[in-house]
C-alpha positions in Angstrom: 8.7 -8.6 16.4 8.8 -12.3 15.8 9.0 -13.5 12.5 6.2 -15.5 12.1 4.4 -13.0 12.9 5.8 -10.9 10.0 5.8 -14.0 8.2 1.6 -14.3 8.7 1.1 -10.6 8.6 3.3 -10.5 5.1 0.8 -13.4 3.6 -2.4 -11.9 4.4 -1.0 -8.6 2.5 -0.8 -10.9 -0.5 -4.0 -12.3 -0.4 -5.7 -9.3 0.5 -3.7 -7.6 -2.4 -4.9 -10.6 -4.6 -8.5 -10.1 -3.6 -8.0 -5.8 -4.6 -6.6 -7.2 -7.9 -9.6 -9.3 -8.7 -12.0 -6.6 -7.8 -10.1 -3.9 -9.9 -10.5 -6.6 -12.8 -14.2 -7.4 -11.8 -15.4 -4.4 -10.6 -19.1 -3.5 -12.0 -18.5 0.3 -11.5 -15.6 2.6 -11.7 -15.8 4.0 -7.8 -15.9 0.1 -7.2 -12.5 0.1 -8.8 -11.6 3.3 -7.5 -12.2 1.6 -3.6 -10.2 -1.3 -4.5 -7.3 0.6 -6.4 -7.1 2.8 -3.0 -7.3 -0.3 -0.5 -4.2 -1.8 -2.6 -2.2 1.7 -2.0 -3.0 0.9 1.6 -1.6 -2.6 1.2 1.2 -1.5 -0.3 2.1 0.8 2.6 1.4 -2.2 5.2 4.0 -4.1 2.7 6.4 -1.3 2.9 6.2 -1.1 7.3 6.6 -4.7 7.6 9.6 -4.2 5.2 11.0 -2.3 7.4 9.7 -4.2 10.6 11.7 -7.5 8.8 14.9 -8.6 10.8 17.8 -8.4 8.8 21.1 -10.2 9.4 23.3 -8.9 12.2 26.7 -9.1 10.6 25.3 -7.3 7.6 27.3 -3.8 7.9 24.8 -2.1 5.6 21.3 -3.3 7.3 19.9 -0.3 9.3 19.5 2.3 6.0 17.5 0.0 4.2 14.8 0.3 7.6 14.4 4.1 7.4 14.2 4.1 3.5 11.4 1.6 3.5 9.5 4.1 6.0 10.0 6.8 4.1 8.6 4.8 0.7 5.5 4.3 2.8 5.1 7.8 3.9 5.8 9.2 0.4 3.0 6.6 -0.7 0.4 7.5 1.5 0.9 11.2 0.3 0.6 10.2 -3.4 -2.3 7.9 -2.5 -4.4 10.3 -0.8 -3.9 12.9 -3.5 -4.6 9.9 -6.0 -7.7 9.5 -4.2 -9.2 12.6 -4.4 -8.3 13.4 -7.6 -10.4 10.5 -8.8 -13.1 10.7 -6.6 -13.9 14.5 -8.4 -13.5 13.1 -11.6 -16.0 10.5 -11.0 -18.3 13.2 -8.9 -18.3 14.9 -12.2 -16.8 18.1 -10.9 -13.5 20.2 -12.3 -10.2 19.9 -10.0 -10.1 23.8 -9.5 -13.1 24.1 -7.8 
């Protein structure tokens, strides 16, 4: 991967995290926040592959550990996400988690 193209890719994550932000602030209903607060975990996970996508120095001994840890954040983060999201989405259907 070129980085420019990590460069572009790592940009649009923030303005597309900014734009989640505002809507979380803004949002005229709660599942409107909900949405948004889900679509930044998402972001967050994109921010976490191109992490680990981002070339590092060659003569750095210690360069390769830092790739598979940054995968593993965004695995661990999807998980925690998607139980996030559910979670909330029963809570604002009204309904109790055991059911």
């Amino acid at each position: 991967m070129s980085p420019t193209f990590l460069e572009v890719a790592m940009y649009v994550l923030i303005f597309s995290s900014l734009l989640c932000l505002d809507r979380i602030g803004r949002g005229p209903t709660a599942p409107d926040r909900a949405i948004a607060i889900d679509t930044l975990g998402t972001i967050m996970i994109g921010f976490c592959c191109i992490m680990a996508l981002w070339p590092t120095p060659t003569d750095s001994p210690s360069a390769s550990p830092f790739m598979d840890y940054y995968m593993t954040v965004a695995i661990a983060w999807a998980i925690i996400s998607f139980i996030g999201s559910l979670a909330l989405a029963k809570y604002l259907e009204g309904r109790c988690y055991d059911a």
